[in-house]
Phi, psi and omega in degrees: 000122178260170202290308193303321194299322155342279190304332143324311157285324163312304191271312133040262236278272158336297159273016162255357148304291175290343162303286205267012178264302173336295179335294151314293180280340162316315210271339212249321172266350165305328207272313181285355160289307172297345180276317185283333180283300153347279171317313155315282233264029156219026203357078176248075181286073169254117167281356162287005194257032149259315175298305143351295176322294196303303184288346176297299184317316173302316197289326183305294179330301229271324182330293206274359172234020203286004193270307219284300177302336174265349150325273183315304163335302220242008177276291198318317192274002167284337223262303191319319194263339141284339157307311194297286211290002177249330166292338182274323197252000000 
């Protein structure tokens, strides 16, 4: 295993990190921008009332993108453990 190869997984690794957290966090900071703008324009300073908007929103995200991140997931670790089945062998 060489330096490039290394490296190779590293970035793997990484953008398979932003692949399946992006969603998520977009979705979770599009719902407190919009919340926070609300919240200006109707001065309404409650700080729990972001939060209910947010786990909803997450949870929704996670129903409707959660088959496409556990895809990527279970794509990256087939990939890793052919990394591996290639060094053992």
């Amino acid at each position: 295993m060489n330096q490039e190869v290394i490296l190779d997984i590293m970035k793997d690794a990484l953008l398979t990190t932003v692949k399946t957290s992006a969603p998520i966090l977009l979705v979770a900071l599009v719902v407190g921008l919009l919340i926070s703008i609300l919240q200006a324009t109707t001065q309404i300073q409650e700080q729990t009332l972001t939060f209910v908007p947010k786990i909803l929103a997450v949870f929704f995200t996670l129903i409707l993108l959660g088959s496409f991140m556990m895809n990527t997931l279970v794509s990256f670790t087939n990939r890793i453990f052919g990394y591996i089945a290639n060094i053992v062998s």
